[in-house]
C-alpha positions as CSV (number, residue, x, y, z in Angstrom):
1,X,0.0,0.0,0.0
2,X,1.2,3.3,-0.9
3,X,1.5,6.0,1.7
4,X,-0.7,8.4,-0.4
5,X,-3.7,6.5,0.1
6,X,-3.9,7.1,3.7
7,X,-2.7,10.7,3.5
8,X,-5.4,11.0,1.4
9,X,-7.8,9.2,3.6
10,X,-6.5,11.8,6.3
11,X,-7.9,14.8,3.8
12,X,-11.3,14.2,4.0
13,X,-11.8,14.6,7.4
14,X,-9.5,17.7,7.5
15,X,-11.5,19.3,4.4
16,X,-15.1,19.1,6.3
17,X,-13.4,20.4,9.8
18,X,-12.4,23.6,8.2
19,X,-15.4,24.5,6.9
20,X,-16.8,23.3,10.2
21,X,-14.7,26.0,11.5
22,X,-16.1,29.4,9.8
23,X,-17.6,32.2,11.9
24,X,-21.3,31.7,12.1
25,X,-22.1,35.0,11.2
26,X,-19.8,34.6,7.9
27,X,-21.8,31.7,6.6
28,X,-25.1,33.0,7.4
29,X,-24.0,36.1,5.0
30,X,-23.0,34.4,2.5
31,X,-25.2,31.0,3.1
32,X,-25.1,30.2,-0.9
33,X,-21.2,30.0,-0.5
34,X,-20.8,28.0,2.1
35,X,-23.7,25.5,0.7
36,X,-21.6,24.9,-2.6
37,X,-18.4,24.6,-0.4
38,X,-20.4,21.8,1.7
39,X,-21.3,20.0,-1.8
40,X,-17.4,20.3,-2.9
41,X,-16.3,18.9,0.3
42,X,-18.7,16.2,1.2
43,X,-18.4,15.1,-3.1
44,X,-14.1,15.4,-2.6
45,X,-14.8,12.5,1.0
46,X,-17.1,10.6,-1.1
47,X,-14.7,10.8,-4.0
48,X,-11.4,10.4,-1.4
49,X,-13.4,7.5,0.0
50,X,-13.7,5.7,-3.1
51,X,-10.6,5.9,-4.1
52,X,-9.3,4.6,-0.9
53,X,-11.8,1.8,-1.0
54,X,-10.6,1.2,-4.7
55,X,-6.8,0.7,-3.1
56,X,-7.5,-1.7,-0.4
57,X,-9.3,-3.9,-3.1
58,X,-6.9,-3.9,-5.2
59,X,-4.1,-4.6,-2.6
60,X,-6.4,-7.9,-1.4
61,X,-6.6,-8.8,-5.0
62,X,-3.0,-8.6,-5.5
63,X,-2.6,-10.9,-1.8
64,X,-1.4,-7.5,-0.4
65,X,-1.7,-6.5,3.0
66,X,-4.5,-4.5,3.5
67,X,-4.8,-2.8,7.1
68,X,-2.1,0.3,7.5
69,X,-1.4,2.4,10.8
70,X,0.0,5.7,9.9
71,X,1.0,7.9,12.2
72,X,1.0,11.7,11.0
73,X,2.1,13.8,14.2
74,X,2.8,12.8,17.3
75,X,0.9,9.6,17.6
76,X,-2.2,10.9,15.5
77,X,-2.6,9.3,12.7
78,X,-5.0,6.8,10.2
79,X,-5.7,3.2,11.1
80,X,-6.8,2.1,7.3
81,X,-8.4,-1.1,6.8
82,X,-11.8,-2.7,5.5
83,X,-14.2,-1.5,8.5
84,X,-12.7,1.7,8.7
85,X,-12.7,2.1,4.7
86,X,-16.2,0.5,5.1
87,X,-17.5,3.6,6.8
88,X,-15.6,6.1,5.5
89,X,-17.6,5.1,2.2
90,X,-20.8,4.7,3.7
91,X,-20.3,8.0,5.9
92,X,-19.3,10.2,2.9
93,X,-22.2,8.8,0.5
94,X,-24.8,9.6,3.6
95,X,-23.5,13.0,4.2
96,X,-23.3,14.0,0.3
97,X,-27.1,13.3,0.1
98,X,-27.9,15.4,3.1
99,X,-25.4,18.1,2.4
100,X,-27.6,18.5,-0.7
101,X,-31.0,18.0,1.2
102,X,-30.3,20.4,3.9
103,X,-29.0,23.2,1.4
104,X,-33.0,23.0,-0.2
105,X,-34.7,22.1,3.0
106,X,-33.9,25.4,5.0
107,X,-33.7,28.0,1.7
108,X,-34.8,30.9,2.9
109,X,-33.5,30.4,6.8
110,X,-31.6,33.1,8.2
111,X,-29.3,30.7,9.6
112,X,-28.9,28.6,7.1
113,X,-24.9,29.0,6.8
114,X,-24.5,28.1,10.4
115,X,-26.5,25.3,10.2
116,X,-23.9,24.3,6.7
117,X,-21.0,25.3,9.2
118,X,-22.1,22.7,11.9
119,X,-23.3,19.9,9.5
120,X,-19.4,19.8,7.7
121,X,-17.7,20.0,11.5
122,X,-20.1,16.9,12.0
123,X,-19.2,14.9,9.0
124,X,-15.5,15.8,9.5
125,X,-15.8,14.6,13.0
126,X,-17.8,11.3,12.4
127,X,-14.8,10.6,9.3
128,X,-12.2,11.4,12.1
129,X,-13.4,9.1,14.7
130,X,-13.7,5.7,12.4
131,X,-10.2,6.5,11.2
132,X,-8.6,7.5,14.4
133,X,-5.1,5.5,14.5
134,X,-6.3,5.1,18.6
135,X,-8.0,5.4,21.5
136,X,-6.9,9.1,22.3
137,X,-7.9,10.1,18.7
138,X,-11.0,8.3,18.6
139,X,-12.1,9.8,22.2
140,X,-11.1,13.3,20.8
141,X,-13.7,12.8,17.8
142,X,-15.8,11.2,20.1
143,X,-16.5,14.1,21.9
144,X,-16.2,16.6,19.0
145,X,-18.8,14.4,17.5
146,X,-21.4,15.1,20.4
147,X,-20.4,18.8,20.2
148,X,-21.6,19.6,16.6
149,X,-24.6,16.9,17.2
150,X,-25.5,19.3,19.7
151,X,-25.3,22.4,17.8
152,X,-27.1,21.2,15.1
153,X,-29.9,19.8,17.8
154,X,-30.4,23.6,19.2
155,X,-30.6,24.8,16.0
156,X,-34.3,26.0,16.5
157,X,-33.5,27.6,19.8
158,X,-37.3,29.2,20.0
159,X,-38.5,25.6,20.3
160,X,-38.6,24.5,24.6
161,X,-38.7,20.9,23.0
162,X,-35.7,20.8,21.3
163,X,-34.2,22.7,24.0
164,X,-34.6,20.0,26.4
165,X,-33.5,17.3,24.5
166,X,-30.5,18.9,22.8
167,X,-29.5,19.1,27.2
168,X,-30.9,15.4,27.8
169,X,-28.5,14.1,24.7
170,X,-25.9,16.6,25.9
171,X,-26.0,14.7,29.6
172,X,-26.4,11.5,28.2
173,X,-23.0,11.7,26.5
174,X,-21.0,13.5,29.1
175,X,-21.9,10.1,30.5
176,X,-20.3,7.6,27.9
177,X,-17.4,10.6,27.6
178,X,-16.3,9.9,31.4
179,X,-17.3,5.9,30.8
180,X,-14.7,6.1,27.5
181,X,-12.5,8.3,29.2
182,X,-12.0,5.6,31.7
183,X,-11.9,2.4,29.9
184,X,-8.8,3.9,27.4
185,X,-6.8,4.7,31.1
186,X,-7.3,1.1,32.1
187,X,-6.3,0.1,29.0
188,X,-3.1,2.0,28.4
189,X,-2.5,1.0,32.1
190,X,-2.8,-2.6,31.5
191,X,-1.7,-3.1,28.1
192,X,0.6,-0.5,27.5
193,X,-0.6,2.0,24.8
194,X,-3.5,3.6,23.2
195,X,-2.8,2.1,19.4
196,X,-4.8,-0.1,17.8
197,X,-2.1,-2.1,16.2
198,X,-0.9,-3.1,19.8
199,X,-4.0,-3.4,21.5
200,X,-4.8,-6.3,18.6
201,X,-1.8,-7.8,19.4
202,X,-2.3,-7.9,22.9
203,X,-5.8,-9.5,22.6
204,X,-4.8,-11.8,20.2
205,X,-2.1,-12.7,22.3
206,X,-4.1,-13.2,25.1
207,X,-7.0,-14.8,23.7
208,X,-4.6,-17.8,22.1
209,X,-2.8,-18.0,25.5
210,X,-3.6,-19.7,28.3
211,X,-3.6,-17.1,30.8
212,X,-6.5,-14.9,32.0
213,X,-6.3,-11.4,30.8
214,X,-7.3,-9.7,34.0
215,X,-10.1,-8.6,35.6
216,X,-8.7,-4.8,34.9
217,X,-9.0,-5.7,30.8
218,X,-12.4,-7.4,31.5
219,X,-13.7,-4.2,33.5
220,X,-12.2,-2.1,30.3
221,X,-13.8,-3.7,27.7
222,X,-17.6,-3.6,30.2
223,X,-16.9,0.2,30.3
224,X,-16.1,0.4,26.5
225,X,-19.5,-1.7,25.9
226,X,-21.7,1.3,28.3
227,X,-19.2,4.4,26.4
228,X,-21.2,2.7,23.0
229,X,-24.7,1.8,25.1
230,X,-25.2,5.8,25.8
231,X,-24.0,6.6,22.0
232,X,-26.4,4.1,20.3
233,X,-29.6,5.2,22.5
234,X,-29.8,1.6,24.0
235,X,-32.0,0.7,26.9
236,X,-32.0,2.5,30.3
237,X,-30.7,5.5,28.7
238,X,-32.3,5.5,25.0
239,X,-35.2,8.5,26.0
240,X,-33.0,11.2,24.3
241,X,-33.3,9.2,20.9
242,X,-37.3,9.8,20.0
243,X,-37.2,13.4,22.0
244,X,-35.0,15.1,19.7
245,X,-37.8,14.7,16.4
246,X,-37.8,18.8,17.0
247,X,-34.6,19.3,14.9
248,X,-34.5,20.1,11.3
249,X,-35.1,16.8,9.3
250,X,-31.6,16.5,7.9
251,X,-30.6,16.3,11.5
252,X,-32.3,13.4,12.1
253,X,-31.0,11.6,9.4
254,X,-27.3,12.3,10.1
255,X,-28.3,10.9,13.5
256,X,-29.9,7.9,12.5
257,X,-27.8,6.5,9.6
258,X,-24.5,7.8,11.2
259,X,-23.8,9.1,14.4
260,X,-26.0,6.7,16.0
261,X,-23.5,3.8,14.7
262,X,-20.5,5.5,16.4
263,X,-21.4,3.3,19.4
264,X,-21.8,-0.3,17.5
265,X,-18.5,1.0,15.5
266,X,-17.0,0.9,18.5
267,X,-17.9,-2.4,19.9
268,X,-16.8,-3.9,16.3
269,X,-13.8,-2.0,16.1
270,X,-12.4,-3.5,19.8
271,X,-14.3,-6.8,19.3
272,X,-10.9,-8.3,19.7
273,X,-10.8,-7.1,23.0
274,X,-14.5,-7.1,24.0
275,X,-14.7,-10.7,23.6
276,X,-12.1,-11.6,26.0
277,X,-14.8,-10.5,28.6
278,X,-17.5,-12.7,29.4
279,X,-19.1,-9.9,31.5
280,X,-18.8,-7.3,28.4
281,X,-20.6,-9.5,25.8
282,X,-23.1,-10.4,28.4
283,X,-24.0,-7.1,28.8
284,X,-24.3,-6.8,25.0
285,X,-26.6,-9.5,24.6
286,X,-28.8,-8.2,27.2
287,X,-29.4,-4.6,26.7
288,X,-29.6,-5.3,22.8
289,X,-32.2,-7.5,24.0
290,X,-34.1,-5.4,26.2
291,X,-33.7,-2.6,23.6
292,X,-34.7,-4.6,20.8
293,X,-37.9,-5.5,22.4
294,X,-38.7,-2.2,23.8
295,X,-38.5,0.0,20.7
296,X,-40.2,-2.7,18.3
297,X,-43.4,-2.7,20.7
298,X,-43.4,1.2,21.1
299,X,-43.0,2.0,17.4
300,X,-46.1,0.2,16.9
301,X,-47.7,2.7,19.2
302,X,-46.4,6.2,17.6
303,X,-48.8,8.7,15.9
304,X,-45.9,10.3,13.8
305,X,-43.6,9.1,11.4
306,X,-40.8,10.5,12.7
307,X,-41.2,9.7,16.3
308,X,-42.2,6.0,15.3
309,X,-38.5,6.2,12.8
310,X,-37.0,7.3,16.1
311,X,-38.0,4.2,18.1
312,X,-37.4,1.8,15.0
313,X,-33.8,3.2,15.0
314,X,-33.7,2.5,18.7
315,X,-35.0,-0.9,18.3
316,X,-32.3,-1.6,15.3
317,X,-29.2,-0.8,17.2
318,X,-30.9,-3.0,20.3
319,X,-30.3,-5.9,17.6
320,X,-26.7,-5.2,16.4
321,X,-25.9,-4.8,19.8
322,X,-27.2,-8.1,20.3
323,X,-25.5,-9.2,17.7
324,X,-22.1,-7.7,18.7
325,X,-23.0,-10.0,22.2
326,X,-23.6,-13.2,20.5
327,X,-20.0,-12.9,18.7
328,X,-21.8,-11.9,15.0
329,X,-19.9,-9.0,14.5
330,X,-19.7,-9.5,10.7
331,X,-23.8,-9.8,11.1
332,X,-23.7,-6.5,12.7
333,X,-21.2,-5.0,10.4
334,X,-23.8,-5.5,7.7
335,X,-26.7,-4.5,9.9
336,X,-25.0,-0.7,10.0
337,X,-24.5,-0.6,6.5
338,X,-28.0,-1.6,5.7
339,X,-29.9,0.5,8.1
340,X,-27.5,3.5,7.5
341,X,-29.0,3.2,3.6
342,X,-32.3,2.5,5.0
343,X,-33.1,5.3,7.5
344,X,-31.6,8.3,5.9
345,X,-33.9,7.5,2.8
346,X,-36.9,7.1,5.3
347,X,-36.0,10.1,7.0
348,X,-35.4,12.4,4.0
349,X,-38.5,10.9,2.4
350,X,-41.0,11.5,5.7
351,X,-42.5,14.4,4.2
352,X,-43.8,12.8,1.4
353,X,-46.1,9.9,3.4
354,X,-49.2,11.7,2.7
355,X,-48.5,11.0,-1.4
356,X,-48.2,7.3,-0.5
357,X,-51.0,7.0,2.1
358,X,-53.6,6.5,-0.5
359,X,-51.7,3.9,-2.8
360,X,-51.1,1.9,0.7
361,X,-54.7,2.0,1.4
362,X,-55.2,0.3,-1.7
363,X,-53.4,-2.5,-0.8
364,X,-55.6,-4.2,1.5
365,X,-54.8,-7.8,2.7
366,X,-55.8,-11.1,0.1
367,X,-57.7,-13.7,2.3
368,X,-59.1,-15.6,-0.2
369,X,-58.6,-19.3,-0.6
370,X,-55.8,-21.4,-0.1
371,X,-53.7,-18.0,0.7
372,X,-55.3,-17.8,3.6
373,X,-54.4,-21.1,5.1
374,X,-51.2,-21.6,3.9
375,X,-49.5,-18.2,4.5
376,X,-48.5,-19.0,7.8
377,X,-47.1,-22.7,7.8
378,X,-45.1,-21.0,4.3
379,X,-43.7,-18.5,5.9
380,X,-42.8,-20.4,9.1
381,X,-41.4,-23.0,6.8
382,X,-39.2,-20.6,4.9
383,X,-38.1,-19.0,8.1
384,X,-36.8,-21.7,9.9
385,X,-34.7,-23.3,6.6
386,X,-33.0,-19.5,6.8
387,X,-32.9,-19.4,10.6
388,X,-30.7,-23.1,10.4
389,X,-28.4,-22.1,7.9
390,X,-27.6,-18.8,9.7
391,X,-26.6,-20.3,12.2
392,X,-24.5,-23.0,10.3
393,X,-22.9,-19.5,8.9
394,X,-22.5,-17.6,12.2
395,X,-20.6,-20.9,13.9
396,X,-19.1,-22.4,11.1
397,X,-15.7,-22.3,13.0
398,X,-16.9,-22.9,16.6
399,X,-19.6,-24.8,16.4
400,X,-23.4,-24.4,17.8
401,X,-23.1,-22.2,20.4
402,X,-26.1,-21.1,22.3
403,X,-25.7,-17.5,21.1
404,X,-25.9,-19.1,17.3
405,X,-28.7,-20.9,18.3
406,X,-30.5,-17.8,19.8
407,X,-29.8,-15.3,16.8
408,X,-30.5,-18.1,14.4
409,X,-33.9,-18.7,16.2
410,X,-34.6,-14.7,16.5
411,X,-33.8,-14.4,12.7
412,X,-36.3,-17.1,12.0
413,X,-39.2,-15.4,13.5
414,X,-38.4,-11.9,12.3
415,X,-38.3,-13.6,8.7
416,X,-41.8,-15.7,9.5
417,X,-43.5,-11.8,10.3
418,X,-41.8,-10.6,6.9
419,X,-42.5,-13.3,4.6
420,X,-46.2,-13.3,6.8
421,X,-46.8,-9.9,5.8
422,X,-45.6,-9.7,2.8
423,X,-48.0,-12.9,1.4
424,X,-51.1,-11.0,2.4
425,X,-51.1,-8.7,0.0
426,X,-49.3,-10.4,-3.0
427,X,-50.7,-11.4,-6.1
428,X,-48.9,-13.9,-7.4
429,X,-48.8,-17.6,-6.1
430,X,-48.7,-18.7,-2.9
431,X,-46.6,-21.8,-3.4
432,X,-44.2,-19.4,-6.0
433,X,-44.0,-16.7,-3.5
434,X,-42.7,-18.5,-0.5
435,X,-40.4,-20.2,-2.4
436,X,-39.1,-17.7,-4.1
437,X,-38.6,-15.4,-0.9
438,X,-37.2,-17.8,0.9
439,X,-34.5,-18.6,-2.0
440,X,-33.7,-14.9,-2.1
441,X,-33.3,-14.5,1.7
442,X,-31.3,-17.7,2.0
443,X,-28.8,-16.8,-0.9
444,X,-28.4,-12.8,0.0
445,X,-27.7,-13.8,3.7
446,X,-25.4,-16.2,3.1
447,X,-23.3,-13.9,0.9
448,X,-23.7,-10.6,2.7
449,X,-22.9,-12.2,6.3
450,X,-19.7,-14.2,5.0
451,X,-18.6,-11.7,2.8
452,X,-18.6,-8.9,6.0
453,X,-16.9,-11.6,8.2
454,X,-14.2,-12.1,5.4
455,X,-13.6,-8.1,5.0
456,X,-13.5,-8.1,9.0
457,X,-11.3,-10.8,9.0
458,X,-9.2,-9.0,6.0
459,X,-9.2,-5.8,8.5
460,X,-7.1,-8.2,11.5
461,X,-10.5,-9.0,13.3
462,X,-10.7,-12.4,13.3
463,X,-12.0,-12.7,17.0
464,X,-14.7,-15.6,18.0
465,X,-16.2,-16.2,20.4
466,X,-15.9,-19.0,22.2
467,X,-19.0,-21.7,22.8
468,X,-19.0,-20.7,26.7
469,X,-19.3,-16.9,26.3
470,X,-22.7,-16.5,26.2
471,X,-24.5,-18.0,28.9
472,X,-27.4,-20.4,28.0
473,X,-29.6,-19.0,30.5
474,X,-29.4,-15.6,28.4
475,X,-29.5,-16.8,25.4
476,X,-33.3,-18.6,25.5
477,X,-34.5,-15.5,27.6
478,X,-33.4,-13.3,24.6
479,X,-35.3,-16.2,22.1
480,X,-38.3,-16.3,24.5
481,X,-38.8,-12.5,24.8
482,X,-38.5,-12.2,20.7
483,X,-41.0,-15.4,20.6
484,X,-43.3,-13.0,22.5
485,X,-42.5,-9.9,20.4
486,X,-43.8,-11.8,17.3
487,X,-47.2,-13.5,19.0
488,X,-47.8,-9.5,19.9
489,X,-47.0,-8.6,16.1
490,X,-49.6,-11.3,14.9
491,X,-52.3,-10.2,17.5
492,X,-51.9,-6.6,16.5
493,X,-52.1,-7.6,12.4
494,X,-55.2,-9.7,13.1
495,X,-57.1,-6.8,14.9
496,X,-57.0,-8.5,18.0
497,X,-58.8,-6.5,21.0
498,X,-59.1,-7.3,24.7
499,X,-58.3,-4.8,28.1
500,X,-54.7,-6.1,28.1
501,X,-53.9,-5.2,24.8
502,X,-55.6,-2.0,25.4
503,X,-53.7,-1.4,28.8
504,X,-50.4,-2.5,26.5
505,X,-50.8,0.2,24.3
506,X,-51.1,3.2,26.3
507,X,-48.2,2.0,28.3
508,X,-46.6,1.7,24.9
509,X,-47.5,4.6,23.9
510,X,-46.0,6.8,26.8
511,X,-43.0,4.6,26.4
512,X,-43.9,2.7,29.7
513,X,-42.5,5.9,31.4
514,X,-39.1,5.4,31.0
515,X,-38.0,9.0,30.4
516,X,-39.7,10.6,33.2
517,X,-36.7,9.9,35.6
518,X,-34.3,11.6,32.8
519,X,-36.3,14.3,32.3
520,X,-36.2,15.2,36.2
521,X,-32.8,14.6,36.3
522,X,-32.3,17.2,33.2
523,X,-34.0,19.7,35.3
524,X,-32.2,18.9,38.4
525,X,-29.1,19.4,36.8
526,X,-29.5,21.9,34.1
527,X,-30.6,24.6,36.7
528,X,-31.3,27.4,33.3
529,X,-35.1,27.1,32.2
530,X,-35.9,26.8,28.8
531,X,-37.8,29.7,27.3
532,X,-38.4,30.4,24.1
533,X,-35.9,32.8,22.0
534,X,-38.2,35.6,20.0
């Protein structure tokens, strides 16, 4: 690999931050500037990111090596490989499209070329954290990251809303900065150094050895796994997720197809030292779980689209968390890349619903002959071939575990809802229809799932998890709760009334109450009332 390719990796970042940096009162004078500035600079990182992407094929193709640690000045510097060229490319693609949205969605604002400012600083800090050479660098972007997140959350500063949960989200993360803060002092403690190169080898050392690594390493890697819990909106501390819907609509895209991953970027990025604590990955699997659960049953419940986007987000990184605990990190690799793609669209497409409300209404469910009794058994059929050969794919090298067993099982009933759904309201063949969905699942997820665990393993991750990490216990509680999740999906589908579904849904609706304890701690601590700005 040739040393240009990471300086040039090192640009893109650089580019975005010094925009990021123009006085406010500049850009908002000469807004139309600084928006074609923020198209040149988020086109050059999409363009840089290619490019770099385009090398590290090429040097894999040629059976060269294909994961470089440069250092630029004084222990700063790029860690390139797959995952960090992964989202480099899927960070710059996101960010040109909303760079371009947001430049025609507040035309006409009088602070238009602040919002510009903070949107490049937020790129630029986003690029800088997934190619941060180590832990220092990658705590510094961390926190620069939350910084511009929160500028661009205040941006309507008349609105009390937004106000508060720009200061809950601003809390929250002060929260994983001290938790991250003190996992990287154990760390260089323990092992030595902040750099990733030698925290890999450590790991890898130590997880081929005999000996334990230490109960200092496994309380790092616990802390590391709450730092991303707090940055991914998980479950006790997810409330500041749905409450920011206030912001400007580009906003909540950039949040929800990239910032949001910071925190299961993390967890894959370290995954060679997260899985050398049981306790971490336990932890993982649990409040991905919980999470999971949570947001899929309180989505249902949401009057707006945005709010329900929020909590389907929320409920998304619950699973790749899980994931990450049940040692499928190349699962969850794939899982970011896909929702990333997913979300912004949904979000930067929210405020056309109305134009597709009436073709959905037309749509309405086929129960007419054999359909009707064979939709079910079909799609239960197709669900479980998939759910078996994922987990052939996700322990091909250790074995069934009970983690395999649980994500293959939890993979089978999301597919039977999908494949459910979906046969209510086609109009072609049952028989063809299942068969051909359940080809199509089984053939994409087979090659998507082992091609991400090849580029991981391509990037020097090559960690597994061992058949003992994940507790058995866990692992059918996890299964059991998304067994229940699914029965509640096909109650809800089938118009199914009684008082406890009734009793369900206002609870649901109000979240189950969960943010009421944040939102008198907010005011506790954040003394200044919010008022509106005229």
């Amino acid at each position: 690999m040739i040393t240009w390719t990471a300086y040039l990796a090192a640009a893109a970042p650089v580019l975005l931050l010094v925009l990021g940096c123009i006085p406010s009162r500049w850009a908002n004078r000469h807004a139309s500037a600084v928006g074609l500035m923020t198209l040149l600079a988020t086109a050059t990182a999409l363009g840089t990111a290619m490019v770099v992407a385009a090398a590290l094929i090429a040097a894999h193709w040629h059976g060269q090596q294909t994961t470089y640690s440069l250092s630029i000045a004084s222990g700063w510097g790029i860690y390139l490989d797959p995952l960090s060229s992964t989202m480099m490319l899927l960070i710059a693609f996101v960010g040109l499209i909303i760079a371009r949205f947001s430049i025609r969605y507040l035309d006409g604002d009088s602070r238009r070329g602040r919002f510009l400012r903070w949107i490049n600083f937020t790129l630029g800090a986003v690029l800088t954290l997934v190619l941060s050479a180590n832990l220092v660098m990658l705590t510094v972007a961390w926190v620069l990251t939350s910084f511009g997140l929160h500028q661009l959350l205040t941006h309507f500063r008349e609105r009390p809303g937004a106000l508060m949960a720009a200061r809950k989200k601003f809390l929250i993360s002060r929260l994983g900065d001290v938790l991250l803060i003190a996992a990287v002092t154990l760390i260089y403690f323990t092992i030595g150094g902040t750099e990733f190169s030698m925290i890999f080898t450590a790991a890898e050392q130590l997880h081929e050895g005999s000996e334990s690594p230490g109960w200092l390493l496994s309380v790092a890697a616990t802390l590391l796994v709450l730092g991303a819990i707090t940055k991914s909106a998980q479950f006790p501390v997810h409330s500041w997720l749905p409450d920011t819907m206030e912001t400007p609509t580009p906003v909540s895209a950039l949040m929800h197809a990239g910032i949001i991953n910071a925190g299961g970027f993390l967890v894959i990025r370290l995954s060679p030292l997260i899985i050398l604590s049981h306790l971490a990955l336990d932890v993982l699997a649990i409040v991905g779980a919980v999470t999971a659960i949570l947001g899929s049953v309180v989505m249902l419940t949401q009057p707006t689209v945005k709010r329900a986007l929020a909590y389907s987000t929320m409920a998304q990184m619950g699973f790749m968390m899980l994931q990450c605990g049940l040692g499928a990190f190349g699962a969850a690799l794939l899982h970011i890349v896909a929702h990333s793609l997913y979300k912004a669209h949904a979000f930067l497409s929210s405020g056309s619903i109305l134009d597709a409300a009436p073709v959905a209404a037309l749509r309405e469910p086929n129960r007419s002959g054999l359909r009707r009794y064979l939709q079910l058994p079909i799609a239960i059929a197709a669900a479980v071939s998939v759910a078996t050969l994922s987990a052939q794919i996700l322990n091909r090298s250790s074995g069934i575990t009970a983690g395999g067993i649980a994500l293959g099982l939890i993979l089978g009933i999301a597919l039977t809802g999908i494949m459910w759904n979906s046969l209510r309201v086609a109009r072609v063949p049952v028989i063809v229809t299942g068969f051909l969905v359940m080809l199509a699942v089984a053939i994409s997820y087979r090659t998507l799932v082992s091609g991400f665990d090849l580029l991981l393993a391509g990037g020097g991750i090559t960690a597994t998890v061992s058949p003992s990490t994940v507790d058995i216990g866990i692992a059918v509680l996890v299964a059991i709760g998304f067994g229940l999740l699914f029965v509640l999906q096909l109650a809800i589908a089938n118009g199914t009334s009684s008082p406890l579904l009734e009793s369900l849904y206002i609870h649901a609706h109000n979240g189950f109450y969960l943010d009421i304890p944040m939102r008198k701690a907010v005011r506790k601590i954040w003394k200044k009332p919010v008022v509106s700005v005229k």
